[in-house]
C-alpha positions as protocol buffer text, in pm:
chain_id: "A"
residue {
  index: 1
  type: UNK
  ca { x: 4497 y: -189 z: -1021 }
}
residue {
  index: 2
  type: UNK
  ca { x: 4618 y: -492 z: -1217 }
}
residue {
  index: 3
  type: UNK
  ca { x: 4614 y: -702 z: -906 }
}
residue {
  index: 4
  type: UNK
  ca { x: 4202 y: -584 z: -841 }
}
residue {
  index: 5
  type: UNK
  ca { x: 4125 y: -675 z: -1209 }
}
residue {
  index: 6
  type: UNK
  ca { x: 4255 y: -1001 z: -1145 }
}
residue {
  index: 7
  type: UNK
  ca { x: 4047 y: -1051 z: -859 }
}
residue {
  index: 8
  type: UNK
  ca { x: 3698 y: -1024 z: -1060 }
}
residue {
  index: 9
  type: UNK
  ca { x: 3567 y: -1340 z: -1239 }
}
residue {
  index: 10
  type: UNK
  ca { x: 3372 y: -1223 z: -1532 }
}
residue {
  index: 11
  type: UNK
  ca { x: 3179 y: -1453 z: -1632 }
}
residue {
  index: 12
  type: UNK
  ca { x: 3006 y: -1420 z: -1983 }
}
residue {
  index: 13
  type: UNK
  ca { x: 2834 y: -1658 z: -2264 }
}
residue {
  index: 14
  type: UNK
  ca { x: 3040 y: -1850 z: -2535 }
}
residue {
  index: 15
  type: UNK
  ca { x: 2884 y: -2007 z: -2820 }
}
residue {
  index: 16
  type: UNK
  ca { x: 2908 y: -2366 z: -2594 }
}
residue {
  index: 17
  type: UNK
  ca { x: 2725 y: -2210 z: -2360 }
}
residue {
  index: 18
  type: UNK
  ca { x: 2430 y: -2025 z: -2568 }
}
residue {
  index: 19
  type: UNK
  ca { x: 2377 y: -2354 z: -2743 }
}
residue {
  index: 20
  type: UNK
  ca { x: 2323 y: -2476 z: -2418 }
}
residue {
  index: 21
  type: UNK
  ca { x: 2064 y: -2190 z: -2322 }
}
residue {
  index: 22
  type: UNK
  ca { x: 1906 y: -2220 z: -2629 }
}
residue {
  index: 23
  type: UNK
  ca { x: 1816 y: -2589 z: -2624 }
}
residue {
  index: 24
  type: UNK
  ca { x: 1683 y: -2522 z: -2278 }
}
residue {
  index: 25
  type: UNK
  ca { x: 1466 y: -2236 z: -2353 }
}
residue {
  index: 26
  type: UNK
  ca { x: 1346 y: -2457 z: -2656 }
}
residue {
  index: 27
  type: UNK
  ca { x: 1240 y: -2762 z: -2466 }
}
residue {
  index: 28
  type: UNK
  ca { x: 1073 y: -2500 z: -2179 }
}
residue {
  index: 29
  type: UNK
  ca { x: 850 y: -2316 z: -2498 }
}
residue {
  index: 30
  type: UNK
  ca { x: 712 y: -2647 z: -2585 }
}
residue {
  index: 31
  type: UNK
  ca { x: 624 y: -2760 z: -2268 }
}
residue {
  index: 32
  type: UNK
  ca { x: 413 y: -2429 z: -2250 }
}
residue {
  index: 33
  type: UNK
  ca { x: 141 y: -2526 z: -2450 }
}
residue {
  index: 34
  type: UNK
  ca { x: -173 y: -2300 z: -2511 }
}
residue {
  index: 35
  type: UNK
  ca { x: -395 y: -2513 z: -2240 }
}
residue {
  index: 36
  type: UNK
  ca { x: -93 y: -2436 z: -2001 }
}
residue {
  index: 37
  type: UNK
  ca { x: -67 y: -2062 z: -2082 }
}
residue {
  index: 38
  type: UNK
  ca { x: -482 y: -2026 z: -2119 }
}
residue {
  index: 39
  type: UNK
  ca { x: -454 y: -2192 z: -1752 }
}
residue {
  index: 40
  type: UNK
  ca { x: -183 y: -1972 z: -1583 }
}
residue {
  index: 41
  type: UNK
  ca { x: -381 y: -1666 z: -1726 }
}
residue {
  index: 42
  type: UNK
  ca { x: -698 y: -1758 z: -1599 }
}
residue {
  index: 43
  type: UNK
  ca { x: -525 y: -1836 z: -1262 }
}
residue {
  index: 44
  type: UNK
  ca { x: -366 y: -1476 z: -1275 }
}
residue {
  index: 45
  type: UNK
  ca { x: -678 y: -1278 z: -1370 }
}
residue {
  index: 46
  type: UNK
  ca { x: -856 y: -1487 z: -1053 }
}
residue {
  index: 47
  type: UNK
  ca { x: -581 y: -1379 z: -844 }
}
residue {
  index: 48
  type: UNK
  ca { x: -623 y: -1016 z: -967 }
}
residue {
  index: 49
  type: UNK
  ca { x: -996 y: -1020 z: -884 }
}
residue {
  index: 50
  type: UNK
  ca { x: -951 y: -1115 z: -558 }
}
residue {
  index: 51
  type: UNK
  ca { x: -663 y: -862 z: -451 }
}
residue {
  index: 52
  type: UNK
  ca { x: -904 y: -636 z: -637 }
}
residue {
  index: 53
  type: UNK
  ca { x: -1170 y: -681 z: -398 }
}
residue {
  index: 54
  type: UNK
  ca { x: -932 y: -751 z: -62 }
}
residue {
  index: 55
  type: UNK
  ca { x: -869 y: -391 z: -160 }
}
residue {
  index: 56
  type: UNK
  ca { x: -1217 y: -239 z: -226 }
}
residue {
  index: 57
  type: UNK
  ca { x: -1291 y: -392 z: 123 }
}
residue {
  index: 58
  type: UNK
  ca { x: -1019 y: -257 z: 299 }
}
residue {
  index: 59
  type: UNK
  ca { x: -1113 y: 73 z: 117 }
}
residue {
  index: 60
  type: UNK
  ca { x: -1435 y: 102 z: 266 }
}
residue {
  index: 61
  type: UNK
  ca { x: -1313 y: -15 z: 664 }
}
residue {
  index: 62
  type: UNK
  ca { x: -1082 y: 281 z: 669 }
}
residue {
  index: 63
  type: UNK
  ca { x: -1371 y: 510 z: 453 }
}
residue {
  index: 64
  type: UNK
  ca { x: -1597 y: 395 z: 800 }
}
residue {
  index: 65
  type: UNK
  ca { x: -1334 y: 437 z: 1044 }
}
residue {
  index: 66
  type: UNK
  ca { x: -1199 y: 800 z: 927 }
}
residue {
  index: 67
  type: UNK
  ca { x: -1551 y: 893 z: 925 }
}
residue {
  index: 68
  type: UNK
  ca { x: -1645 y: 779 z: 1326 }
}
residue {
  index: 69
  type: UNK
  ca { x: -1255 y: 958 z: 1365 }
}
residue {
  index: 70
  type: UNK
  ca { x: -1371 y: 1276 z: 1218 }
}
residue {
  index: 71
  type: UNK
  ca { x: -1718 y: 1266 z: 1375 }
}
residue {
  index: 72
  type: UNK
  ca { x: -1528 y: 1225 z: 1726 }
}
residue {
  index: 73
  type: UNK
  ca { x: -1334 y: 1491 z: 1611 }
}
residue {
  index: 74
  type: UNK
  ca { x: -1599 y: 1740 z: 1546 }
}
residue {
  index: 75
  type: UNK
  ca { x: -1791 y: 1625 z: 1858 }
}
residue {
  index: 76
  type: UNK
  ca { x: -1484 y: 1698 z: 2075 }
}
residue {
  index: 77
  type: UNK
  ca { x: -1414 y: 2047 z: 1898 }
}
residue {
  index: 78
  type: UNK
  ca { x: -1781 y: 2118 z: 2020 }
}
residue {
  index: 79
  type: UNK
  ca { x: -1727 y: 2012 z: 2350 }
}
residue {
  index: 80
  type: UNK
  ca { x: -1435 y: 2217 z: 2370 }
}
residue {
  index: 81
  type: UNK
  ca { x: -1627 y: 2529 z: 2225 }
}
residue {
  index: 82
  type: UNK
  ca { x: -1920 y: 2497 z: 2474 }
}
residue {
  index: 83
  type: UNK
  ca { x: -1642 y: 2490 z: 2751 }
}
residue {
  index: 84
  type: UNK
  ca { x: -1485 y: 2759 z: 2658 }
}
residue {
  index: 85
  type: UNK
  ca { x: -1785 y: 2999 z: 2606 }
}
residue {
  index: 86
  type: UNK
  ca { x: -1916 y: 2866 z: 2954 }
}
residue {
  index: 87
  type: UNK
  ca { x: -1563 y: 2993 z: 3122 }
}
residue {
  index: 88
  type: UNK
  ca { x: -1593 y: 3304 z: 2918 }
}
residue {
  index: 89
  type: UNK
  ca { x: -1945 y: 3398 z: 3021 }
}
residue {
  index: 90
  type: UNK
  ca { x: -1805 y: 3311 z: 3417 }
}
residue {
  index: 91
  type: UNK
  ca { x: -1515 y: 3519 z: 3353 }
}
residue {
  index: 92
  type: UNK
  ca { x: -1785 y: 3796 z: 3250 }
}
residue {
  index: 93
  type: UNK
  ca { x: -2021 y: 3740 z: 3506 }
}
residue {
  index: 94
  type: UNK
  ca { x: -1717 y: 3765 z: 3786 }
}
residue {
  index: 95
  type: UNK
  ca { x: -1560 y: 4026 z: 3644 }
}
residue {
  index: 96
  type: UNK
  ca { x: -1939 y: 4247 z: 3609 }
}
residue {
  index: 97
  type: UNK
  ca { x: -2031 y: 4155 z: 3970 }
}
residue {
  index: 98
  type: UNK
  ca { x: -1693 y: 4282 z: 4087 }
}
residue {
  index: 99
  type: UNK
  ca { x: -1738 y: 4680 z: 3904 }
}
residue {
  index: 100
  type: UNK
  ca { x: -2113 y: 4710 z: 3983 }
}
């Protein structure tokens, strides 16, 4: 167990190294000015917009296409009904001819 501990590097922060962090994350906050941030929001609600609308379109192509499916399907379920009821009424018409 001792030999599997020793195998693990954990690595955590020191006071050396959050000074370090900290001077970082200082310089990167006031490189971010308002402009900047006013920019990357506008350029986020743009991008929003558009995957907005990608997906309104793409909405309404599969709206149109399940509807022609479903229309084919109820066409077909017809054709199949008017099939049937045509061997049905043959079946009858055999069968009557056969006991008269």
């Amino acid at each position: 167990m001792r030999n599997l501990v020793q195998r693990f590097h954990i690595m955590r922060v020191t006071r050396a190294d959050n000074s370090f962090m900290v001077q970082a994350m200082e310089t990167m906050r006031k490189s971010w000015t308002d402009e900047r941030l006013d920019d990357l929001n506008l350029r986020v609600e743009n991008g929003f917009k558009r995957v907005d609308e990608e997906l309104r379109a793409l909405r309404t192509e599969m709206n149109t296409r399940f509807d022609a499916l479903q229309r084919t399907m109820v066409q077909l379920a017809g054709l199949m009904i008017a099939a049937l009821t045509t061997i049905i009424a043959t079946q009858a018409g055999i069968l009557a001819t056969q006991i008269f």
